[in-house]
MIDREN-325197 format. One line per field, with one value per residue (C-alpha): residue in three letters; x, y, z; residue number from 0. Coordinates in steps of 0.05 Angstrom, whole numbers. Example, Ala and Ser with C-alpha at 12.3 -4.5 7.8 and 13.67 -1.06 7.14 Angstrom:
BEGIN
resn	(ALA, SER)
x	(246, 273)
y	(-90, -21)
z	(156, 143)
resi	(0, 1)
This chain:
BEGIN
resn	(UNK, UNK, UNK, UNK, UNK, UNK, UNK, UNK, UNK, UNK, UNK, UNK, UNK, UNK, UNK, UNK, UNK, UNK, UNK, UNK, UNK, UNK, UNK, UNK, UNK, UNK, UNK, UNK, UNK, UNK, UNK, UNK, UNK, UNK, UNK, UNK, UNK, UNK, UNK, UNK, UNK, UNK, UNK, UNK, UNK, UNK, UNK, UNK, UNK, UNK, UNK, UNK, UNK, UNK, UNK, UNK, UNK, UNK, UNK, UNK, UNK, UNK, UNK, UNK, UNK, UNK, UNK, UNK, UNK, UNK, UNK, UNK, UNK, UNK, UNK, UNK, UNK, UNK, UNK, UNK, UNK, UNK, UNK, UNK, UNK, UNK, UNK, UNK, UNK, UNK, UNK, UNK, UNK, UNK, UNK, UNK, UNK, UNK, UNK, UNK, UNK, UNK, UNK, UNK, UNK, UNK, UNK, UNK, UNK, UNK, UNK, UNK, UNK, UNK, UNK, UNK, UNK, UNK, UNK, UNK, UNK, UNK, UNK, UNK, UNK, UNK, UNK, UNK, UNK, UNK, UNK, UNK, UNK, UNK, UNK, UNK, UNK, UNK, UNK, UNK, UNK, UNK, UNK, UNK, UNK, UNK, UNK, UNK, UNK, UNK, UNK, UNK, UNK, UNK, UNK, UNK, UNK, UNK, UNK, UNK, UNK, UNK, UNK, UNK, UNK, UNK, UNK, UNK, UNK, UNK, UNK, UNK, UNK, UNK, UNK, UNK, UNK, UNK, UNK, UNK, UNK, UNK, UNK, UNK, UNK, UNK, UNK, UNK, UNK, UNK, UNK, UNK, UNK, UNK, UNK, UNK, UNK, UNK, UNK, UNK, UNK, UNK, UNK, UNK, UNK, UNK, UNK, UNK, UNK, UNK, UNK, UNK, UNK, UNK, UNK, UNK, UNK, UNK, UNK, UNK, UNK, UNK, UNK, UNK, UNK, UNK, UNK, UNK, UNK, UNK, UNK, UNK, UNK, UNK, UNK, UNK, UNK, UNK, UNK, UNK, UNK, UNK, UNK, UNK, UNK, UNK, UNK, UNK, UNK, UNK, UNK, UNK, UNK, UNK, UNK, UNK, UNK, UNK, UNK, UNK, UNK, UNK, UNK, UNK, UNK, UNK, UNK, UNK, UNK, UNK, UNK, UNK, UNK, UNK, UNK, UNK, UNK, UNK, UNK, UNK, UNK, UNK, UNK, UNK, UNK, UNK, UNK, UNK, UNK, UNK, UNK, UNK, UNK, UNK, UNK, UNK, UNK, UNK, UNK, UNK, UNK, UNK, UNK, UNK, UNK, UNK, UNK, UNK, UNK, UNK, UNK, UNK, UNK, UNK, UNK, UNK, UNK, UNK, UNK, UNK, UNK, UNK, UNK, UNK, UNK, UNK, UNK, UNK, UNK, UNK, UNK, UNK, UNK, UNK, UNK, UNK, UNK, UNK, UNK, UNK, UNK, UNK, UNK, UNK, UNK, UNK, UNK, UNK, UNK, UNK, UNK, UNK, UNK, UNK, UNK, UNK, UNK, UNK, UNK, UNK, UNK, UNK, UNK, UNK, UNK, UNK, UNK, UNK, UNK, UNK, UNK, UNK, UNK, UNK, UNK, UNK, UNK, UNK, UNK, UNK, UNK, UNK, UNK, UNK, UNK, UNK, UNK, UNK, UNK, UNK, UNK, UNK, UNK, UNK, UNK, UNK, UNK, UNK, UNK, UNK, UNK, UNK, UNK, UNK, UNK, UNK, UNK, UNK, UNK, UNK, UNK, UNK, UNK, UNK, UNK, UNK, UNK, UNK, UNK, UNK, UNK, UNK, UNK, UNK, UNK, UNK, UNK, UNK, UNK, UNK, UNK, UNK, UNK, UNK, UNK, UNK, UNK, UNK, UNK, UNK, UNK, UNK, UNK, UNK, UNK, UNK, UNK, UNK, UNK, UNK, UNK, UNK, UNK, UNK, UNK, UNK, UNK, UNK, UNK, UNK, UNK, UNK, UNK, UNK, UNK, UNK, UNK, UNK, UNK, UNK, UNK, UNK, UNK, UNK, UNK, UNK, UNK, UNK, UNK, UNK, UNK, UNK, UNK, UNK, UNK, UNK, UNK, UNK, UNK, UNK, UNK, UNK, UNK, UNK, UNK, UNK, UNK, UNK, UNK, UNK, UNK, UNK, UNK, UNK, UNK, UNK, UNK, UNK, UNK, UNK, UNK, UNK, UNK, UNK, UNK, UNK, UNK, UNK, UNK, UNK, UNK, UNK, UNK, UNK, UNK, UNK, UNK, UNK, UNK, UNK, UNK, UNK, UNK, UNK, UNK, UNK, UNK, UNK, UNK, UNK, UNK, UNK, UNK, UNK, UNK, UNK, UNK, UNK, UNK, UNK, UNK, UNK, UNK, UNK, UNK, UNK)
x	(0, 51, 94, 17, 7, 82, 74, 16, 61, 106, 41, -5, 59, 73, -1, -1, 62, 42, -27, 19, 70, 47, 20, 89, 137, 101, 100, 166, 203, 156, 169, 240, 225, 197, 252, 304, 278, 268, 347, 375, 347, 366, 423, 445, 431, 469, 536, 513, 523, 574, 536, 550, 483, 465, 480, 413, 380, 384, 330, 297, 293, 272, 219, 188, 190, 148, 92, 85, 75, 37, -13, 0, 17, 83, 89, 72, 126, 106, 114, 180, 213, 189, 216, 284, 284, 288, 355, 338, 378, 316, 263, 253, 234, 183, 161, 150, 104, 64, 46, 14, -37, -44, -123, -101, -71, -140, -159, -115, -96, -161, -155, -91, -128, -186, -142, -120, -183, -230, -166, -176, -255, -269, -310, -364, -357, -362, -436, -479, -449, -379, -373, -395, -349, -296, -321, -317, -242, -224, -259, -237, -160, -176, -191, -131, -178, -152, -138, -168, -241, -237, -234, -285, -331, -323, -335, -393, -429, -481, -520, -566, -508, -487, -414, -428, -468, -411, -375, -446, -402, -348, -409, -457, -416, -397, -472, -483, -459, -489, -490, -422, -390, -406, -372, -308, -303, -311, -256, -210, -220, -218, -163, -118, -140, -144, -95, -40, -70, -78, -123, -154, -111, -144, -217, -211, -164, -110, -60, -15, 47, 34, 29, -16, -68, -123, -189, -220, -191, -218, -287, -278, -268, -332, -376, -373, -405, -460, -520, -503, -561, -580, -651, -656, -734, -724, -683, -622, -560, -563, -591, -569, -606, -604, -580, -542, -482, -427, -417, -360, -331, -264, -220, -242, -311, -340, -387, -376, -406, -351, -342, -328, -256, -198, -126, -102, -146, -189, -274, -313, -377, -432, -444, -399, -366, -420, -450, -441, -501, -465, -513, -498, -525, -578, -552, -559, -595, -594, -548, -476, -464, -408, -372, -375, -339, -291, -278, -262, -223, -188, -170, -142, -74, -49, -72, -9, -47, -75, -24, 29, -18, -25, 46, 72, 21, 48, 122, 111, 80, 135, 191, 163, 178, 145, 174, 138, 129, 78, 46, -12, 25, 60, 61, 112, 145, 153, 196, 203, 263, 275, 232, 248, 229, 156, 152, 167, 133, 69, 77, 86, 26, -11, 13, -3, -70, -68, -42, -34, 3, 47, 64, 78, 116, 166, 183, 177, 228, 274, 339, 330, 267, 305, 364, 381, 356, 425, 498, 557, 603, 582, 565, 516, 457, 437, 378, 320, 297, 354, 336, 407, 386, 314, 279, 253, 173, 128, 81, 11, -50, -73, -7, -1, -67, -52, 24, -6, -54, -5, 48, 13, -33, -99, -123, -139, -180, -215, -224, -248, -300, -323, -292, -356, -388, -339, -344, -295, -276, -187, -145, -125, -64, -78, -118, -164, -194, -261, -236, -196, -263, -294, -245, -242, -314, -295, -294, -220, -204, -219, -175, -117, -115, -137, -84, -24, -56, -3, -14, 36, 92, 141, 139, 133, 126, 88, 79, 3, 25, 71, 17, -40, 4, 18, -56, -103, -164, -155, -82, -85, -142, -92, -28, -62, -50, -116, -183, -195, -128, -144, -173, -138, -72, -32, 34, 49, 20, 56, 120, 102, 90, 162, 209, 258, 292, 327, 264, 218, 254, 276, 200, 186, 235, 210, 129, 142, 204, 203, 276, 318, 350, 420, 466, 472, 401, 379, 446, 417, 335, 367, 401, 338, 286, 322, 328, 264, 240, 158, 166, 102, 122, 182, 145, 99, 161, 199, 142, 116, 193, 196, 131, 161, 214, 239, 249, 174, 148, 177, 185, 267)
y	(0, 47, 39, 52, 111, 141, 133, 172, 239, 247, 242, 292, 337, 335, 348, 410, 439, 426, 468, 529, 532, 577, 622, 618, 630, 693, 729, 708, 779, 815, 765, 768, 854, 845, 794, 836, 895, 854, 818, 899, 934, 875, 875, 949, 946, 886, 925, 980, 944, 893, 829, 771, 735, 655, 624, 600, 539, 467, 444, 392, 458, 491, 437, 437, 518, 527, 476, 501, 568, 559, 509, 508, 432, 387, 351, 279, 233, 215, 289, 292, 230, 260, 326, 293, 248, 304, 316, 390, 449, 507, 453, 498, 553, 509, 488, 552, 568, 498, 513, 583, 559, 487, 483, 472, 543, 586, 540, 542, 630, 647, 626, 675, 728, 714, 731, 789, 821, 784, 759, 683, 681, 603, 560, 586, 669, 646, 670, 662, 662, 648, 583, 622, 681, 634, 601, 672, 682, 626, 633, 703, 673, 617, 669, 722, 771, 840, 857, 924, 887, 836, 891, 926, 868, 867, 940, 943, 879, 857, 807, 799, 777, 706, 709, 770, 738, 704, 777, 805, 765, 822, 876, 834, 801, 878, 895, 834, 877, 941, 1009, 1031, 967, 970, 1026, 1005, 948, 976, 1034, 985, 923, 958, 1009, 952, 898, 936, 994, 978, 1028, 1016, 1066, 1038, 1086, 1139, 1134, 1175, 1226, 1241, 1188, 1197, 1164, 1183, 1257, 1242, 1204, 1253, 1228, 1260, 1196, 1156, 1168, 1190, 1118, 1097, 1153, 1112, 1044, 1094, 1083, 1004, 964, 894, 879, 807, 801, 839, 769, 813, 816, 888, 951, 1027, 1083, 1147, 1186, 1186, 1217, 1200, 1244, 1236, 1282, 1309, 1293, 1360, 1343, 1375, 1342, 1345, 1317, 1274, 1281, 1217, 1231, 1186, 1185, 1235, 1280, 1280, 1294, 1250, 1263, 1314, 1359, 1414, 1423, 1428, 1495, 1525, 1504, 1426, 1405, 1397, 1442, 1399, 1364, 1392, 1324, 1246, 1230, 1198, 1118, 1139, 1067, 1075, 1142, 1105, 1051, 1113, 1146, 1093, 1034, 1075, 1063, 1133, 1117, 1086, 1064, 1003, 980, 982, 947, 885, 887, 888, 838, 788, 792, 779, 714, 691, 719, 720, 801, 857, 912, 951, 918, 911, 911, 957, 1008, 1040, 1114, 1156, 1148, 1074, 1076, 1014, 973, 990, 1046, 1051, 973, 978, 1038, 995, 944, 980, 1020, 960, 926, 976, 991, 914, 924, 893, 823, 787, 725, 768, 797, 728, 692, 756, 744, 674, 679, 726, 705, 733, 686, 631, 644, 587, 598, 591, 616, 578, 569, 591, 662, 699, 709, 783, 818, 791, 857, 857, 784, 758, 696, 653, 673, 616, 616, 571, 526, 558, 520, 508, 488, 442, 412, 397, 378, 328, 303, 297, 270, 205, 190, 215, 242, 179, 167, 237, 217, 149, 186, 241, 226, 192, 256, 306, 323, 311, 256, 255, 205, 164, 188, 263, 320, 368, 427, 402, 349, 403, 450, 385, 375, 442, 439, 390, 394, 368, 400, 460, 425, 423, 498, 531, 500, 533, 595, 646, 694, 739, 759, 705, 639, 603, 534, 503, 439, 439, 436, 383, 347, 357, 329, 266, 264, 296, 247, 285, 278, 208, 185, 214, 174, 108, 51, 48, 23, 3, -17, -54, 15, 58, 42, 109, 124, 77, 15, 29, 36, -31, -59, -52, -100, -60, -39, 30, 43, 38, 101, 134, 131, 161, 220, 228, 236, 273, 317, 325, 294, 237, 215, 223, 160, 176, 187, 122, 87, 109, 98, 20, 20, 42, 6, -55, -52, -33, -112, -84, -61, -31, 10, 22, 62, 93, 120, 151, 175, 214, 234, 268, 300, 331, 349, 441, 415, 393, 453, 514, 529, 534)
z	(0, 8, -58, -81, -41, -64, -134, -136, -110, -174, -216, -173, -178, -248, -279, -222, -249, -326, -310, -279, -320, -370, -332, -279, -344, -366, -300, -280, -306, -265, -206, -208, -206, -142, -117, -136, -104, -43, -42, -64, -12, 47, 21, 22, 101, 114, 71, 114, 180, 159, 159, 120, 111, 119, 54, 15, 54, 24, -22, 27, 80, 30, 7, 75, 92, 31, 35, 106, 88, 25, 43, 114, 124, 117, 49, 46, 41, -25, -51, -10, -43, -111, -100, -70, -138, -186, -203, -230, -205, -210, -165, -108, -159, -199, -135, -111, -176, -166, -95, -110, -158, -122, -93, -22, -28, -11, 33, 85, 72, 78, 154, 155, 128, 168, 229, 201, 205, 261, 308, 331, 337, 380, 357, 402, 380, 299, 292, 231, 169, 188, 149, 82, 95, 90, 29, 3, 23, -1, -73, -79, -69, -113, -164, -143, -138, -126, -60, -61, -94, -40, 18, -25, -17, 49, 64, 18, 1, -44, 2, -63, -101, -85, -94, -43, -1, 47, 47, 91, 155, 166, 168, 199, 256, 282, 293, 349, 411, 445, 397, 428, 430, 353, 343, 379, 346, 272, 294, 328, 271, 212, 232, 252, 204, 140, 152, 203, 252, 323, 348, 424, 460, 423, 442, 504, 483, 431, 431, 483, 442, 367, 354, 289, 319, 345, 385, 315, 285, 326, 321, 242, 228, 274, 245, 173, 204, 256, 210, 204, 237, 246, 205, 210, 198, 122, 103, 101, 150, 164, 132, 133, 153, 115, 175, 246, 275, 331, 391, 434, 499, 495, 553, 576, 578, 510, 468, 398, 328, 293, 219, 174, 178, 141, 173, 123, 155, 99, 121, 73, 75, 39, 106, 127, 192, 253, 273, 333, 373, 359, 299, 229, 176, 126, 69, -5, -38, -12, 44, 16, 39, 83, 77, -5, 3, 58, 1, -55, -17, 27, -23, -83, -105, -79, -10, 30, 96, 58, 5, 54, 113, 71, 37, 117, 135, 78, 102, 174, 149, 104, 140, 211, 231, 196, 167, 211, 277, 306, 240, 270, 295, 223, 236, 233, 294, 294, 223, 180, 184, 110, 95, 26, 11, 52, -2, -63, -48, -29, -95, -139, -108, -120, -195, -210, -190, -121, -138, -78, -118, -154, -72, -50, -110, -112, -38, -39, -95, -70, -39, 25, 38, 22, 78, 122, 190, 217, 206, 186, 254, 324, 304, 343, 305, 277, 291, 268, 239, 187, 152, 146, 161, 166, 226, 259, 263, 307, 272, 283, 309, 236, 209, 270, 264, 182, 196, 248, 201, 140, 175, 209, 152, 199, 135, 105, 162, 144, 72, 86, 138, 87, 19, -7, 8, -28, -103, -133, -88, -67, -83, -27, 8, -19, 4, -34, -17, 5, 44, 89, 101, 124, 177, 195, 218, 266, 340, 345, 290, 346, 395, 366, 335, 403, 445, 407, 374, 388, 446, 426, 382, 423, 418, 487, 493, 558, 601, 587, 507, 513, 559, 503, 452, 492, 530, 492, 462, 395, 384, 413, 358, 305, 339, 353, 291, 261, 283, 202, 177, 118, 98, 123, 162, 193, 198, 259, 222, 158, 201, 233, 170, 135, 150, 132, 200, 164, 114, 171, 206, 153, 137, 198, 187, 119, 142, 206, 183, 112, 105, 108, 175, 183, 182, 260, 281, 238, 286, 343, 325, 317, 372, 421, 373, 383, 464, 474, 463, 439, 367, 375, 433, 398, 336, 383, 418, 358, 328, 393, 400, 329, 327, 403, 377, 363, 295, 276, 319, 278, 205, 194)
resi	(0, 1, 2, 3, 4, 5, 6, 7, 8, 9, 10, 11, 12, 13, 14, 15, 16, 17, 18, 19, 20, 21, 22, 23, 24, 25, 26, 27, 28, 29, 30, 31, 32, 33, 34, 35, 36, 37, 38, 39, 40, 41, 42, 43, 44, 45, 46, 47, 48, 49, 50, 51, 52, 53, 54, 55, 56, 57, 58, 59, 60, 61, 62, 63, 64, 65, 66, 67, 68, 69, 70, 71, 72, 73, 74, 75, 76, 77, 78, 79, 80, 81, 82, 83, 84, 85, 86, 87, 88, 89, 90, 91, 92, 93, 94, 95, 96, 97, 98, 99, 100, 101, 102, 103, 104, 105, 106, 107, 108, 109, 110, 111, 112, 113, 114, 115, 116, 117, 118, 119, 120, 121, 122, 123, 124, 125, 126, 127, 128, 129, 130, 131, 132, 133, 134, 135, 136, 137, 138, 139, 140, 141, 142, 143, 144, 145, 146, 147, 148, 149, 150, 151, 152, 153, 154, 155, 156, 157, 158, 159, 160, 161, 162, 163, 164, 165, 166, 167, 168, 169, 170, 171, 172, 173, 174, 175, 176, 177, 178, 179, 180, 181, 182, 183, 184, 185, 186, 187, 188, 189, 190, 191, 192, 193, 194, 195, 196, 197, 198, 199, 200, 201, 202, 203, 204, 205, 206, 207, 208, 209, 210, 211, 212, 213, 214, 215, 216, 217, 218, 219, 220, 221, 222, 223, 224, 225, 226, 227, 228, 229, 230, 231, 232, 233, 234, 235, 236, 237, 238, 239, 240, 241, 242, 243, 244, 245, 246, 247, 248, 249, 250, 251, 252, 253, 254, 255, 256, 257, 258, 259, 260, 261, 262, 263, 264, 265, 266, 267, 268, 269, 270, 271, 272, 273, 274, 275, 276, 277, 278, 279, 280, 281, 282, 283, 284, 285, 286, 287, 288, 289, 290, 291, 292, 293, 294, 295, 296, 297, 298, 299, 300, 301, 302, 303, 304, 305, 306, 307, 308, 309, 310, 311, 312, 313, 314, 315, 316, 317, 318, 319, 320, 321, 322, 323, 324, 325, 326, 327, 328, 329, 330, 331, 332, 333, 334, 335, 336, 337, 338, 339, 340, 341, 342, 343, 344, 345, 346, 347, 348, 349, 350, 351, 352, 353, 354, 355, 356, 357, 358, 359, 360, 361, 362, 363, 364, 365, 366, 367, 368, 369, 370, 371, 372, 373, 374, 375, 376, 377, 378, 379, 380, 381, 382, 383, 384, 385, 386, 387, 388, 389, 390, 391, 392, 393, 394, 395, 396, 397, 398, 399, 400, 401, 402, 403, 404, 405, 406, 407, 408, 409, 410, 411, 412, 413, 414, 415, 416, 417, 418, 419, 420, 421, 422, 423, 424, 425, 426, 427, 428, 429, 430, 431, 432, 433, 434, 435, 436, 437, 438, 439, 440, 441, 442, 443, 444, 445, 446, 447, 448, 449, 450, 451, 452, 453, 454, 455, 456, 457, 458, 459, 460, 461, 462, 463, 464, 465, 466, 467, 468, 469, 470, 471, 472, 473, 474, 475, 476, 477, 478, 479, 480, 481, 482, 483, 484, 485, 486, 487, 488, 489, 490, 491, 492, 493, 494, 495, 496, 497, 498, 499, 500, 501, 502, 503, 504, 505, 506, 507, 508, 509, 510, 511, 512, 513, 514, 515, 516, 517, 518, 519, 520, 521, 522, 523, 524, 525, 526, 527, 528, 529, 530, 531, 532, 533, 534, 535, 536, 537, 538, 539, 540, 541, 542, 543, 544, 545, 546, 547, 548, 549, 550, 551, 552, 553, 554, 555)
């Protein structure tokens, strides 16, 4: 069964790199633009400060960095052993090319994007409509759709339309709290989310730390979602009404009218400033939709707060630090690490209409992505905020729960629990799109991401982790050989299954770590397998051991 399962990896591969590889050759100039932007402008800093960067990372590091932060899950061993089979010098690049377009691809960055703009929301705070919201993510990824359209969509849905329809959930899941509450959430979410501005500590009073940020701001921002209400009973998610203002007190205790006001300063709307007596003058014809101004005005191309958001949003994914860190808080006195390449990058994004793939395959491509995550020697390691070499980046809750999943075979368990219900149906030992969004639904699909979504910016591992993944009844259903092994064996029964004393842990390296074991580690996996008398225990043992292990837990 396995030789069946691994010769299905070079064929899956090979059809999904024939369907890209027009489309990969023609935008590879304008790829290699961004790249080379990216590798000129690291590299003028590092001159600068007299760093030698980490050479570029093997292929097989390489192999495993990308799938993780593509699709979000290990490769399986039968795409490792065909990618460690072809003898080609450009793989990684081709690789790189095949992952963007492959289907798993919007599946699993809609979730990133997703906590972009709502945070981690439990599987108890989803509310109606999250499951379609999703479905629109990951459509509108599947189709690159412009960045600036997507946000559009969300700002100002169509709920009649039924691509639209899923879009309603960023709106509609704002209006479930008290009026103020509302309003805090729309000034606080979308500021941070969609423009990389943290503005809490200016609710009560002009920021206290950033000169730029007024109170005005604040409540500008929250004065373009006041006429938003809930209207269930029409069969819509929420209506507008054709009026309705914000008040708010100064910190010295005067009440004022807030006008619909941008970061720049700029007032959109179709009223002048308030009179004297606190109350705006009438309008001159229909009221203006405030959020379709917002959306004019906010998303163009000559607006920097939202090109260079996302563009700083993408590289702390890939490269694990920000440009700007924290990536809400880009004003002017918290200065990018490379100003001048947050700049480019923002521009070109912009110029190229708000391509999101053409943003990820030029740093995905560029050399300084493709770093080892360690120096030659016993030299200390630079500061992360200068990318001379990899920084090291903690699998995430969803990459753990897919990684898990990949690497001990659980998900033909999944597929022979759902597949018959999927259209188009996976091949055995594979994974398709639908197939992951019916996991995801699951409750220990929930388990598993909750425990290890990040707190912070630093990665701390804990007892109670370590615990869940020895204790936990959902880890310990995807651990335990199979209760249908004719069907569908997992990784500890294949292992059992070889007779082969050195295939059976290089096997193990190869699911778990994405690599061959050394000729030491498969000495002393004999040596222990061997002394420990129960084979089975044996398995159980390394297996546990390398899924423990700093090496499975962090993208290197």
């Amino acid at each position: 069964m396995l030789s069946e399962l691994i010769s299905l990896g070079p064929r899956t591969l090979v059809v999904m790199f024939l369907c890209s590889l027009g489309s990969s050759q023609l935008a590879a100039d304008e790829r290699n633009t961004v790249s080379r932007l990216i590798d000129a402008e690291i590299s003028s800093r590092l001159v600068q400060d007299k760093i030698t960067p980490a050479p570029r990372a093997d292929d097989i590091t390489l192999l495993r960095r990308l799938y993780l932060d593509t699709l979000g899950r290990l490769p399986t061993v039968a795409e490792t052993e065909a990618f460690l089979a072809d003898s080609t010098p450009d793989k990684p690049q081709r690789l790189i090319d095949t992952l963007l377009v492959h289907p798993e691809m919007p599946v699993y960055w809609r979730k990133i994007i997703d906590g972009w703009l709502n945070g981690y929301l439990g599987r108890d705070n989803r509310g109606v409509g999250y499951p379609e919201y999703l479905d629109f993510l990951e459509r509108s990824l599947a189709a690159n759709k412009p960045w600036d359209q997507l946000v559009r969509q969300l700002l100002l849905p169509n709920p009649t339309d039924a691509d639209q329809k899923g879009a309603t959930y960023f709106i509609a899941n704002r209006l479930n709290r008290s009026k103020e509450e509302n309003l805090d959430h729309f000034a606080t979410s979308v500021a941070s989310g969609l423009f990389g501005v943290q503005m809490q500590c200016a609710k009560c009073h002009d920021h206290p730390f950033v000169d730029e940020w007024k109170q005005a701001h604040y409540y500008g921002i929250a004065a373009f979602f006041t006429r938003l209400e809930r209207k269930p009973e029409q069969g819509l998610p929420f209506s507008e009404r054709p009026d309705g203002e914000v008040k708010y007190l100064t910190k010295s205790k005067e009440e004022r009218l807030a006008d619909a006001m941008f970061f720049d300063s700029v007032v959109l709307d179709d009223a002048t400033s308030p009179a004297k007596d606190g109350k705006k003058p009438p309008r001159d014809g229909p009221p203006a939709n405030r959020r379709e101004l917002l959306t004019k005005h906010a998303l163009s191309p000559d607006s920097p707060y939202f090109k260079r958001s996302l563009v700083n949003r993408v590289w702390k994914q890939l490269l694990g630090r920000g440009l700007v860190e924290p990536v809400d808080q880009i004003h002017s006195a918290n200065p990018a690490s490379h100003p001048r390449l947050l700049d480019g990058l923002a521009d070109d994004f912009a110029a190229h209409r708000f391509d999101l793939r053409r943003l990820l395959a030029g740093i995905l491509h560029s050399e300084t992505y493709q770093r080892a995550s360690r120096l030659p020697g016993d030299d200390a390691r630079p500061p992360a905020e200068l990318y001379a070499i990899a920084n090291l980046k903690p699998l995430s809750g969803d990459q753990l729960a897919w990684s898990l999943a990949t690497s001990t075979g659980f998900i033909d368990q999944i597929l022979l629990k759902w597949g018959k219900e999927l259209k188009p149906a996976p091949e055995k030992g594979t994974l398709n799109p639908a197939l992951r969004v019916r996991w995801e639904k699951e409750a220990e699909y929930d388990a598993i991401v909750e425990k290890f979504v990040a707190s912070g910016d630093s990665f701390q591992a804990n007892v109670s982790q370590a615990l869940f993944l020895t204790f936990n009844p959902a880890v310990v259903k995807i651990l335990q050989p199979a209760p249908n092994k004719p069907l569908a064996p997992n990784l500890a029964d294949r292992l059992l299954a070889e007779s082969d004393a050195k295939r059976r842990i290089e096997l193990a390296y190869l699911a778990i770590l994405a690599r061959r074991p050394t000729a030491e580690e498969i000495a002393d996996s004999s040596m222990y397998m061997e002394s420990a008398g129960d084979l089975k225990s044996a398995v159980s043992d390394l297996v546990w051991a390398l899924l423990n292990s700093p090496e499975f837990r962090f993208v290197h």
